[in-house]
C-alpha positions, 0 to 999 in steps of 0.5 A: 532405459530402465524407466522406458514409456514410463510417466513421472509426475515430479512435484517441484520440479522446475529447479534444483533436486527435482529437475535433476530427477527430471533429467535423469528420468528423461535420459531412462527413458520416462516421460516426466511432467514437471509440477511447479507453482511457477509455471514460467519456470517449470515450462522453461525446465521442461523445454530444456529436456525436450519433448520428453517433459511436459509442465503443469502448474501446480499449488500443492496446498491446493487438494482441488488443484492436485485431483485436476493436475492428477486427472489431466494427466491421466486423461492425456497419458494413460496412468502416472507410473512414477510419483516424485513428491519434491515440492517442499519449502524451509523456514526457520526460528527457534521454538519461542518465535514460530508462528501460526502462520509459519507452521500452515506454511510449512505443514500444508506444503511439505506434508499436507501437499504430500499426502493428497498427492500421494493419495490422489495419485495412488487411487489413479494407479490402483483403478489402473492394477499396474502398480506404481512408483512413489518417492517422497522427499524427506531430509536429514533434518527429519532425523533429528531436532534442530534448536532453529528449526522445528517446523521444518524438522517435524515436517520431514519427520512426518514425511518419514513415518507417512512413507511407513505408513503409505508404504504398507497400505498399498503394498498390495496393489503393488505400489512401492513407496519409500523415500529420499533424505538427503543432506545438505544439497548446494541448491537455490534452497541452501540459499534461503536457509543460508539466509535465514541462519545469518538472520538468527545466528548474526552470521555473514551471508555464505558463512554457515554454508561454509561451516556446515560443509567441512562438517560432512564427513564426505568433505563436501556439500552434496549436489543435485546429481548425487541423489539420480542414481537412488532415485531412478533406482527407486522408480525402477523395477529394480526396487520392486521388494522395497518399500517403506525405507527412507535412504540418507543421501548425505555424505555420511551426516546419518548413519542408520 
């Protein structure tokens, strides 16, 4: 019960890594609210968990829409004492095919959504001086350049500098920010980049996640119940001398 009678708010948090976060703070003992732009889902995910979780829908993109979600919880549960920024989307194509419209896609979710979360919920933790916990969510791509995937790889990149950056602003209030990299992950999103692979590498559907797989050094794709454990730590008080680091959970893709 490291995490009792605290509240999480997990952004994209209706399926895949984000519900498996979801699970795992509910059985520490948090109250988590479920953050998705797919409310049927997110009400779907947080009735599964029971009365622990709570959901809310949520356009990420949208600043106004995350200063009322924000807001509303506060009002009803005192305080956000965890923040998991998870909702994020993939696209590919290489260099000479991005567009304008793929670039706002991406950046207005995977960063832009981030940030003004992240600032959102931080002025609620520091008005309410108990500190707090953020995870952002980057990726192994965030690494390194990809030939297909430059948008998605300098948002995650961006992720990685922004936790820095977030990290050292509010370390003294006693906010502790760092953030997740995780590899390749068997969820509903390796489908759509599966997809898109197949679509710009003249692949078969399934045949670049069966590649991709026997290159990780730990034999295997991960799954989503591989990174609970780093989460729940980093939202714990046992993380409570960390802040700004970015840790790989890949199966040994990244060593750093």
């Amino acid at each position: 019960m490291r995490l009792k009678d605290k509240v999480a708010l997990i952004t994209g948090g209706a399926r895949g890594i984000g519900y498996g976060f979801a699970e795992a703070f509910v059985a520490e003992g948090a109250k988590v609210v479920i953050a998705d732009i797919n409310l049927d889902r997110a009400t779907a995910s947080a009735a599964a968990l029971g009365s622990a979780a709570s959901a809310v829908r949520l356009d990420v993109t949208d600043i106004a829409d995350i200063e009322r979600v924000v807001a509303e919880i506060n009002a009803a549960h005192g305080g956000i004492d965890i923040l998991v920024n998870n909702a994020g989307i993939f696209e590919m194509a290489p260099i000479t095919d991005i567009t304008e419209e793929s670039y706002d896609r991406v950046f207005d979710v995977n960063l832009k959504g981030s940030l003004f979360t992240m600032k959102a919920v931080a002025n609620g933790m520091i008005a309410r001086g108990r500190g707090g916990k953020i995870i952002n969510m980057a990726s192994q791509a965030g690494r390194r350049g990809e030939s297909l995937v430059a948008l998605y790889c300098a948002s995650k990149a961006a992720i990685i500098s922004a936790t820095q950056s977030a990290a050292l602003a509010l370390a003294k209030h006693n906010i502790q920010v760092n953030g997740i990299s995780p590899g390749v992950i068997d969820s509903e999103m390796w489908d759509v980049v599966d997809a898109a692979f197949a679509k710009w590498e003249g692949l078969q559907p399934g045949e670049k996640r069966a590649a991709v797989a026997k290159t990780v050094p730990a034999g295997r794709f991960g799954k989503p119940d591989d990174l609970k454990g780093l989460a729940v730590f980093l939202a714990s008080a046992d993380s409570d001398y960390i802040l700004a680091q970015t840790y790989n959970v890949d199966g040994g893709n990244w060593m750093s």
